[in-house]
C-alpha positions in Angstrom: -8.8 -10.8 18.7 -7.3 -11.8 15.6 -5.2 -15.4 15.5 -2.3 -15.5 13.6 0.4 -18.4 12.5 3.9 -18.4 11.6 5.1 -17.3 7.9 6.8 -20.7 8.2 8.4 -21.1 4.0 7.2 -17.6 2.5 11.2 -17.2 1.9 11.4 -20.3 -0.1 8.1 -19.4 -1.6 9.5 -15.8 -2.5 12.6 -17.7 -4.5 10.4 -20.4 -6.5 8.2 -17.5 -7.5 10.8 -15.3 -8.8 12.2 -18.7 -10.6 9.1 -19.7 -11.9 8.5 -16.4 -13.4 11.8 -16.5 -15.1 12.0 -20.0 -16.2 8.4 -19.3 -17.7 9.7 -16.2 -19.7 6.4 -14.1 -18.4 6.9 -10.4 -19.5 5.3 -8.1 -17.3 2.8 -6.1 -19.0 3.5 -1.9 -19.9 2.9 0.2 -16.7 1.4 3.8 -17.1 3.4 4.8 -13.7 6.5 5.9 -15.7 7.9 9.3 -16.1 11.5 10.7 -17.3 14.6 8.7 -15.6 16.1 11.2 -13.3 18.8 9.4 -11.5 20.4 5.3 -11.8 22.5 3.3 -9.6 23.3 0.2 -8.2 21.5 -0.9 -5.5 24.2 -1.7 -2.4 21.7 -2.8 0.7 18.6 -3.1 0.9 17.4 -1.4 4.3 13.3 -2.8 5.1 10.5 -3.9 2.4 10.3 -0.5 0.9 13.5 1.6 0.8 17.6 0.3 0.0 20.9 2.3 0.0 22.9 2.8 -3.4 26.6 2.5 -3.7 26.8 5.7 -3.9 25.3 6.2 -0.6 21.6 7.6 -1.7 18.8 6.4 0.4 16.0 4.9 -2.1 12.3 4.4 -0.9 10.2 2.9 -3.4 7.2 5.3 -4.2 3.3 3.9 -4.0 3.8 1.4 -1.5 3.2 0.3 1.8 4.7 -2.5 3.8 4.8 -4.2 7.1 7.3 -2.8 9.5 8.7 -4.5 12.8 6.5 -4.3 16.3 7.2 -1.6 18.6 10.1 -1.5 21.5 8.7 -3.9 23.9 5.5 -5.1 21.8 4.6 -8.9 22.5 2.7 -11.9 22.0 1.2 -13.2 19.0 0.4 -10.1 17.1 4.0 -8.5 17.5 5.7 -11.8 16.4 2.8 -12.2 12.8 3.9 -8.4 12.4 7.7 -9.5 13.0 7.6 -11.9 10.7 5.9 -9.9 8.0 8.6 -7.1 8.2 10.8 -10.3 7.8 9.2 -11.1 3.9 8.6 -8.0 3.0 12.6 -7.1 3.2 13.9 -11.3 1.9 11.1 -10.0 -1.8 12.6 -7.0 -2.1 16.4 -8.2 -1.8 15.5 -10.7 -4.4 14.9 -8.4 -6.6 17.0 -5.7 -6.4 19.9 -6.7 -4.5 22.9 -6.0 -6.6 20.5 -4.7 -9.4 21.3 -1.4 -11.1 18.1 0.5 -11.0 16.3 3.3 -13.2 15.1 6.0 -10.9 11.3 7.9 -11.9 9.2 10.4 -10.8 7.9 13.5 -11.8 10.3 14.9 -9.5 13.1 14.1 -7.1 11.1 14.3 -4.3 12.4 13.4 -0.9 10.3 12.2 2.2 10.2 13.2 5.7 14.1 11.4 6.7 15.4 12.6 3.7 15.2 9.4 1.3 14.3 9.5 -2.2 11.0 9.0 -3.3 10.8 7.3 -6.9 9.8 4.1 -8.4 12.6 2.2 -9.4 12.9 0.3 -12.6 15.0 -2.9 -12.9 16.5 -4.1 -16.3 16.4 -8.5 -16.4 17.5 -8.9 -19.9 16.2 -6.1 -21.6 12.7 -6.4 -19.8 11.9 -3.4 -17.7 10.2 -4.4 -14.7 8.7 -1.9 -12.3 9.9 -3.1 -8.5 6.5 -1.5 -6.5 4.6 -3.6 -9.2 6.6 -6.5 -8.7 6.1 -6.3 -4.8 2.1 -6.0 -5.2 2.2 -8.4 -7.8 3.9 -11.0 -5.5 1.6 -9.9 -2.3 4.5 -8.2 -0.5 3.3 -4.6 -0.2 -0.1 -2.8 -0.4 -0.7 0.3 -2.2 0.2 3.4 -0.3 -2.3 5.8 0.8 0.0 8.5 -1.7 1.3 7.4 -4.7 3.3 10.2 -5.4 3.2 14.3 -5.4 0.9 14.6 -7.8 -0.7 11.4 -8.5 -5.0 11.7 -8.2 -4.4 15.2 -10.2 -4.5 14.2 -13.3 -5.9 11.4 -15.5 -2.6 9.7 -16.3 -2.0 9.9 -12.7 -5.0 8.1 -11.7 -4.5 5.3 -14.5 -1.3 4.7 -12.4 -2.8 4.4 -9.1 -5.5 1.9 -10.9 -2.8 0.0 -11.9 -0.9 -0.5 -8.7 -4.3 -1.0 -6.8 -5.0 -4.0 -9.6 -2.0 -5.7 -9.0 -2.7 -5.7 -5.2 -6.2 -7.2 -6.3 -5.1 -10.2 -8.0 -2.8 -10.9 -5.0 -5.4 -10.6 -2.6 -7.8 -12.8 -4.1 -5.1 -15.3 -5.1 -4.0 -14.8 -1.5 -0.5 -14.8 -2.4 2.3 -13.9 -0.1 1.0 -11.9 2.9 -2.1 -12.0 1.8 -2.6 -15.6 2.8 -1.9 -14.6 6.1 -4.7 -13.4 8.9 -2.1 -10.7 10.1 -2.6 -8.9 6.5 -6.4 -9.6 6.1 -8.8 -6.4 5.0 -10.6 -5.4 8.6 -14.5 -5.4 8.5 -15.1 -1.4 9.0 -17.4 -2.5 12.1 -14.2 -4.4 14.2 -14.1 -1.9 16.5 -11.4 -4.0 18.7 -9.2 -4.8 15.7 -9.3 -1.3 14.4 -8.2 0.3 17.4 -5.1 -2.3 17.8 -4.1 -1.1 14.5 -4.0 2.7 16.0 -1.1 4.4 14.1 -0.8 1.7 11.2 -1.0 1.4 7.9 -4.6 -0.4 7.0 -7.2 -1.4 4.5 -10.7 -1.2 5.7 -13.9 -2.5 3.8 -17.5 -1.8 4.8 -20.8 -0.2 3.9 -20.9 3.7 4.4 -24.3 3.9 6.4 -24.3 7.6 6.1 -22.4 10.8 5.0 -22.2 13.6 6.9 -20.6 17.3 6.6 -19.8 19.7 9.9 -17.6 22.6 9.8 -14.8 22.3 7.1 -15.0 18.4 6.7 -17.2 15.6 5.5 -17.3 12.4 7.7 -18.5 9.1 5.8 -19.8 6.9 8.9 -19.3 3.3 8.7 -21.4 2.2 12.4 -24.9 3.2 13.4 -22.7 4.3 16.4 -20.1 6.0 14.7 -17.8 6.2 17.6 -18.1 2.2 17.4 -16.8 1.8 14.3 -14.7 3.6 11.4 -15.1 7.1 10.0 -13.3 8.1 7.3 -12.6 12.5 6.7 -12.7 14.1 3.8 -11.9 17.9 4.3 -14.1 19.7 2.3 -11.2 21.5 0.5 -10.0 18.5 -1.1 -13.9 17.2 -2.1 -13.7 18.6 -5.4 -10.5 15.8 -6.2 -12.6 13.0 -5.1 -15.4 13.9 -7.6 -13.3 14.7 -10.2 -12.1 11.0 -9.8 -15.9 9.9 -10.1 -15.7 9.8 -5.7 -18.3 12.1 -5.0 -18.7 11.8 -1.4 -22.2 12.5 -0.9 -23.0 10.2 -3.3 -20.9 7.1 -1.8 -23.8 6.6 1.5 -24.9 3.2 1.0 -22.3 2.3 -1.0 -19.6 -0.7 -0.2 -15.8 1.1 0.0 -12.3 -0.6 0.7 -10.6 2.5 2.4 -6.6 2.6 3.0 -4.8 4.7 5.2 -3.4 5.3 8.7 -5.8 4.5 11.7 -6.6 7.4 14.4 -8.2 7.3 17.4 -10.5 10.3 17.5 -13.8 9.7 19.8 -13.4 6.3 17.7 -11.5 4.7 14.9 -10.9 7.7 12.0 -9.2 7.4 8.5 -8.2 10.9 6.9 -8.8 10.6 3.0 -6.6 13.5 1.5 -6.2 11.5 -2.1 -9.0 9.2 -4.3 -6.4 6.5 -4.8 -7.6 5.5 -0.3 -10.9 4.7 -1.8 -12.0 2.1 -4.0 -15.5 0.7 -4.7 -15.5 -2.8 -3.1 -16.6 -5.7 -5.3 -19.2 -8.2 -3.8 -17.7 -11.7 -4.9 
């Protein structure tokens, strides 16, 4: 079982960050996830770490990213009150920078989500710097890349160069171990924790491990991280969708062997499962 410890001063932290980087007069460098501005507002209430309300009533969530949400109805003990208190700094980053903030809305389309919320990124203006607000939240160690960017992103080169992009800014946090990432609760899970994988069953994850062999039965491809693969995580490919993976240099039968960091939502299928439906869930993990 994991340990955790309180978040004791990530709010303060989040405040001298934001300060810092405006006292210091740091431009954020040009981001290739941009597309036409469909829609703008001003931002009334922010809702969790990932989505706000306009005045106007619209219902924003921010495309590309993924962050902690509260413990279950009746969830206890040390895990549900790390997880409570990462919901907690997710939602205190991203009212400091968009409470009160009118916002540029863009996407390659207006594309809602499953509750009906907008699905865009959102662009803030601070003194005629545009600064992209999924960015800023990887950047500051707030989110994690979500397992779909966007509609089409993975489809075309200019999409992937996006994905790399967010995925980069999640990197440097991560290593820095800034903001959630200094925390055990929001640690990358060895691909072999068979315990820990299965008591993130239905969550949002990052995975990293050596794919010990790749195999293909009916209509999908199964990269096997365990000698016993019902011991530890298997990630799905369907073999419809192989052909995006190896345009995105992710040939699957060529990963065996090969250390992966793998995002997505855990299953429990006959053992912990991963479904990889875009190339942006797979990245090629760095030995350090």
């Amino acid at each position: 079982m994991r340990h955790f410890r309180t978040f004791g001063m990530l709010a303060g932290a989040i405040a001298l960050a934001i300060v810092d980087a405006r006292a210091q007069g740091r431009l954020p460098a040009p981001s290739p996830c941009k597309a036409e501005v469909f829609a703008t507002g001003k931002v009334g209430a922010v809702v969790d770490g990932r989505s706000f309300v306009l005045e106007d009533g619209r219902d924003i969530r921010l495309a590309g990213i993924e962050v902690p949400f509260p413990p279950a109805p009746g969830e206890t003990g040390p895990r549900a009150e790390a997880g409570a208190a990462a919901s907690r700094a997710s939602f205190a980053a991203l009212q400091a920078i968009v409470a009160g903030q009118n916002v540029e809305l863009r996407q390659t389309s207006a594309t809602a989500d499953r509750y009906g919320r907008t699905l865009a990124f959102a662009f803030v203006d601070r003194d005629g710097v545009v600064t992209s607000v999924a960015h800023e939240m990887l950047a500051k160690g707030f989110a994690r890349v979500a397992a779909r960017i966007g509609e089409r992103i993975g489809d075309k080169p200019e999409d992937r160069a996006c994905a790399a992009d967010l995925l980069g800014k999640e990197r440097a946090a991560r290593e820095g171990k800034l903001g959630l990432w200094g925390e055990r609760y929001y640690a990358v899970l060895g691909a072999e924790s068979f315990d820990e994988l299965v008591a993130e069953r239905g969550r949002f994850t990052v995975v990293e491990g050596k794919v010990l062999s790749v195999r293909e039965s009916g209509g999908t491809i199964y990269m096997n991280f365990g000698r016993r693969w019902s011991q530890a995580l298997t990630v799905t490919i369907l073999k419809r969708n192989e052909r995006i993976f190896t345009a995105a240099g992710l040939d699957p039968r060529k990963l065996e062997n090969r250390r992966l960091r793998v995002r997505g939502w855990v299953e429990e299928r006959s053992g912990p499962r991963i479904e990889a439906t875009r190339p942006e869930q797979i990245e090629i993990a760095e030995r350090n």
